[in-house]
C-alpha positions as CSV (number, residue, x, y, z in Angstrom):
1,X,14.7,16.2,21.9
2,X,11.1,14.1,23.1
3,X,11.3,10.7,20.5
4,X,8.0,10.5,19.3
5,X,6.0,7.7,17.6
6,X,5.0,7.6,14.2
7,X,2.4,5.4,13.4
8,X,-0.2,4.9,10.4
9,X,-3.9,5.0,10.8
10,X,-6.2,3.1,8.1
11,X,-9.6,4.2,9.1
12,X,-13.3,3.6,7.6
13,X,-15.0,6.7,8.2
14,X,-18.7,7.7,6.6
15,X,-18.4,10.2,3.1
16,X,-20.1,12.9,4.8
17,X,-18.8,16.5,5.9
18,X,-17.1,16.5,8.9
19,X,-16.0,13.5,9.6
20,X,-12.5,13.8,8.9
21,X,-12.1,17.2,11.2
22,X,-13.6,14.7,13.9
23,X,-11.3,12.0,13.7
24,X,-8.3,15.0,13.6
25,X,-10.1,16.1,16.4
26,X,-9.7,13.2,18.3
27,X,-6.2,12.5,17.3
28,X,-5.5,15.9,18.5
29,X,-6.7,14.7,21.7
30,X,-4.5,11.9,22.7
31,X,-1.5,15.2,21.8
32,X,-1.0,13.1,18.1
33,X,-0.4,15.4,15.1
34,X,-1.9,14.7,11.7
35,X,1.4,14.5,9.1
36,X,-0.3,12.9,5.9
37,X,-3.8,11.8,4.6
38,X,-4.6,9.5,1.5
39,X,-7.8,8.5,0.3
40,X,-7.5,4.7,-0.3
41,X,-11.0,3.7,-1.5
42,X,-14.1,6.5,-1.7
43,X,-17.4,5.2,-2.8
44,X,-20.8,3.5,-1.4
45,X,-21.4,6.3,1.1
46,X,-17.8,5.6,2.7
47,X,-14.0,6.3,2.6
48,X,-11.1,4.3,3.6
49,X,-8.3,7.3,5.1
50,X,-4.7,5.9,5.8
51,X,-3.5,8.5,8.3
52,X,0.2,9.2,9.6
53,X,0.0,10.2,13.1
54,X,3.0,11.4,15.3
55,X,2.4,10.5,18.5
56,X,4.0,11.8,22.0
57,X,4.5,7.7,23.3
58,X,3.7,4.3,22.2
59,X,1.7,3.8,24.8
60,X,-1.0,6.3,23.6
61,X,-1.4,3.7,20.4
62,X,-4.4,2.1,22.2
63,X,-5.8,5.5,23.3
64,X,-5.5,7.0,20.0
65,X,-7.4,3.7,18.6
66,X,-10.3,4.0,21.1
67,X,-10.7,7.6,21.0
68,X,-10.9,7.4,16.5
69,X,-13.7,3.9,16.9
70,X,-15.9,6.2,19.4
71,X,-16.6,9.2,16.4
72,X,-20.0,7.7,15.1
73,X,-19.9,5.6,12.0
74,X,-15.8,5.5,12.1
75,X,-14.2,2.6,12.7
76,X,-9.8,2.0,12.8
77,X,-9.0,-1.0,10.2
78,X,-5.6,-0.9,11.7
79,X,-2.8,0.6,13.5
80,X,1.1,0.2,12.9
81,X,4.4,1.3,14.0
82,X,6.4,3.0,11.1
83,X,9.9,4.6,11.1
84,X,9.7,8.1,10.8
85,X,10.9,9.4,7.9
86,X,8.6,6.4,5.8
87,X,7.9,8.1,2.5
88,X,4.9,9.5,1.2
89,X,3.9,6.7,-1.0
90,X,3.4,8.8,-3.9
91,X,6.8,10.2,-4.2
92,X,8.4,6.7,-3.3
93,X,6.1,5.8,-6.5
94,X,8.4,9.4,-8.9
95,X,11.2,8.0,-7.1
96,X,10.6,4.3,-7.9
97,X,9.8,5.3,-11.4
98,X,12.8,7.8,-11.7
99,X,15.3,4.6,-10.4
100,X,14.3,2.3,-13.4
101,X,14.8,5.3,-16.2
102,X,18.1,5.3,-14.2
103,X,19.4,2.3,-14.2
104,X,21.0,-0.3,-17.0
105,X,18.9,-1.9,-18.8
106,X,19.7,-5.6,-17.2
107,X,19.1,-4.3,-14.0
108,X,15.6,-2.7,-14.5
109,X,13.3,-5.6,-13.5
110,X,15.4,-6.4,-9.8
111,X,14.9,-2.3,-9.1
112,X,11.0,-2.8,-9.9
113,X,10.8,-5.7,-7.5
114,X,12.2,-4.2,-5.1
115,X,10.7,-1.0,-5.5
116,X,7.3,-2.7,-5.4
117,X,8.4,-4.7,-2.4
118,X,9.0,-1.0,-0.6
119,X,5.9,0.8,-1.9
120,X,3.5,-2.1,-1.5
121,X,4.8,-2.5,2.1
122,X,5.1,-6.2,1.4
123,X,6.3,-9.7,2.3
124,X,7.2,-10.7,-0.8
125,X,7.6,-9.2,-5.1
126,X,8.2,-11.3,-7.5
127,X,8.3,-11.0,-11.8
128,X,7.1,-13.5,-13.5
129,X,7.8,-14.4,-17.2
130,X,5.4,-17.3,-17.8
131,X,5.9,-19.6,-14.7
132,X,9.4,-18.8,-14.0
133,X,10.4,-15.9,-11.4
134,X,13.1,-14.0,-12.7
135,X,13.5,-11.2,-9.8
136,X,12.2,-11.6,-6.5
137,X,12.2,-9.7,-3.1
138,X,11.0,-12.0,0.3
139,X,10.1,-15.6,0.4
140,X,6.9,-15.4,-2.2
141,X,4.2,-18.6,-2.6
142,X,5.0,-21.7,-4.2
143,X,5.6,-20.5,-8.1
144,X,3.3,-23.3,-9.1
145,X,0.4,-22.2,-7.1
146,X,0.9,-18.4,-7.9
147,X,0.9,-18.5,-11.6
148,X,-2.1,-20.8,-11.5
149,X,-3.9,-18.1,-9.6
150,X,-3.0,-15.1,-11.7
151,X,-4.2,-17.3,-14.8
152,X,-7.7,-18.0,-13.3
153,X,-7.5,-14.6,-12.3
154,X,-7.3,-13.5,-16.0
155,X,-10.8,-11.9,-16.2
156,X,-10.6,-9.5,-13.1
157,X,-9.4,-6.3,-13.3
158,X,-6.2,-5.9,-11.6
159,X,-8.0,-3.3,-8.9
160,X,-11.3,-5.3,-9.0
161,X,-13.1,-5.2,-5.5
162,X,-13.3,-8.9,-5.7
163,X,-9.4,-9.2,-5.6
164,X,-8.2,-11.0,-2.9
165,X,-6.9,-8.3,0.6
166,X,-3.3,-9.7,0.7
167,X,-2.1,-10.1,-2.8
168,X,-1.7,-7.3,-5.6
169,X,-0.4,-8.3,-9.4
170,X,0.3,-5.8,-12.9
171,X,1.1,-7.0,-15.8
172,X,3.8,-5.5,-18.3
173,X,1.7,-6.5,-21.5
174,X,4.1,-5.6,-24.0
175,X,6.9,-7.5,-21.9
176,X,5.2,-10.2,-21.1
177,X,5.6,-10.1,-17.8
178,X,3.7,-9.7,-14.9
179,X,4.7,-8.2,-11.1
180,X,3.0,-9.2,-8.2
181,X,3.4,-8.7,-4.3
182,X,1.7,-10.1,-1.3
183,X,1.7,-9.0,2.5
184,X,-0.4,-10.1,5.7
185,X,-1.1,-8.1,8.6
186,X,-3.8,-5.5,6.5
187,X,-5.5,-5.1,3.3
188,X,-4.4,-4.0,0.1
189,X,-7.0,-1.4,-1.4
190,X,-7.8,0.4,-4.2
191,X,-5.3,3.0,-4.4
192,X,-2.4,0.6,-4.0
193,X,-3.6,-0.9,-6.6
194,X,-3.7,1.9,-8.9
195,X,-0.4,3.2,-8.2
196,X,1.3,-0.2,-8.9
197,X,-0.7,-0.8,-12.4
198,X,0.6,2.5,-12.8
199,X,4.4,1.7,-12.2
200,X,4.1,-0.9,-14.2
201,X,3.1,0.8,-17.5
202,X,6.4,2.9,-16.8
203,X,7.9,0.1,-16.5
204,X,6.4,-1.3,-19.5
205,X,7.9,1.0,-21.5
206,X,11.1,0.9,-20.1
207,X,12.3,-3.0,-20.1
């Protein structure tokens, strides 16, 4: 059996008809094949796809990039390497979801972090209870510095377009806790943001 590449796609493309088939058109050109699409942001006239392509070779990453940046108006954010059987992020989100119902009750906040680490794609999870971290996943900023932030941060919304690209926080209001995540290497958008304030309400209600 050929191994194939799977990589994911995170392209801006115009909000007009059309524009998706061309990009799949191109894909389809370099012998890739479309397995998922998700709409990360949609709004001002443009959308944000994240695409998973399976591709023939590596070596076709930089064809497949050039071919997607030369539809008009599209342009790739980036392009990595993924293992193949990476879950849709929407079912890792059930399953994430479906592991804290499952587990005992002291055990719920280190399967959140690491579930958020996993879904968010990140560095580093934490939860915090006031300034002290009591789960973690990854080597996260200085404690200090990071509760600081999410204080001043207080009156943004927790998808707010001003948020900073490489850091992404919920809080568990009735807990008193809050989860955040961080990663470099490409933006955190809207969506990501939504399905984590959403795990954290289920968690919420759980802990």
């Amino acid at each position: 059996m050929m191994e194939t590449t799977t990589v994911v796609v995170r392209v801006w493309m115009p909000d007009r008809p059309g524009a998706l088939g061309q990009v799949a058109s191109r894909i389809g050109a370099v012998r890739g094949d479309v397995l998922g699409i998700e709409i990360l942001e949609h709004g001002a006239d443009r959308v944000i796809d994240e695409l998973t392509v399976s591709l023939p070779d590596e070596e076709l990453i930089g064809l497949l990039t050039a071919e997607i940046d030369a539809v008009d108006g599209v342009s790739v954010e980036d392009v990595r390497i993924v293992e193949p059987d990476r879950v849709d992020p929407n079912l890792a989100a059930l399953a994430a979801g479906a592991a804290m119902a499952e587990a005992d009750a002291d055990e719920r906040l280190d399967v959140l972090c690491s579930a958020v680490q996993r879904l968010i794609e990140a560095d580093w999870a934490v939860v915090l209870y006031d300034e002290e971290i009591i789960s973690q996943v990854g080597e996260s900023p200085d404690v200090g510095w990071l509760f600081a932030f999410l204080a001043g941060s207080g009156h943004l919304s927790e998808v707010d377009e001003a948020l900073p690209g490489d850091l992404v926080w919920a809080h568990l209001v009735t807990a008193g806790l809050t989860v955040a995540a961080g990663r470099s290497g490409h933006v955190i958008h809207e969506r990501e943001r939504i399905r984590l304030s959403l795990l954290a309400r289920l968690a919420d209600a759980l802990v």
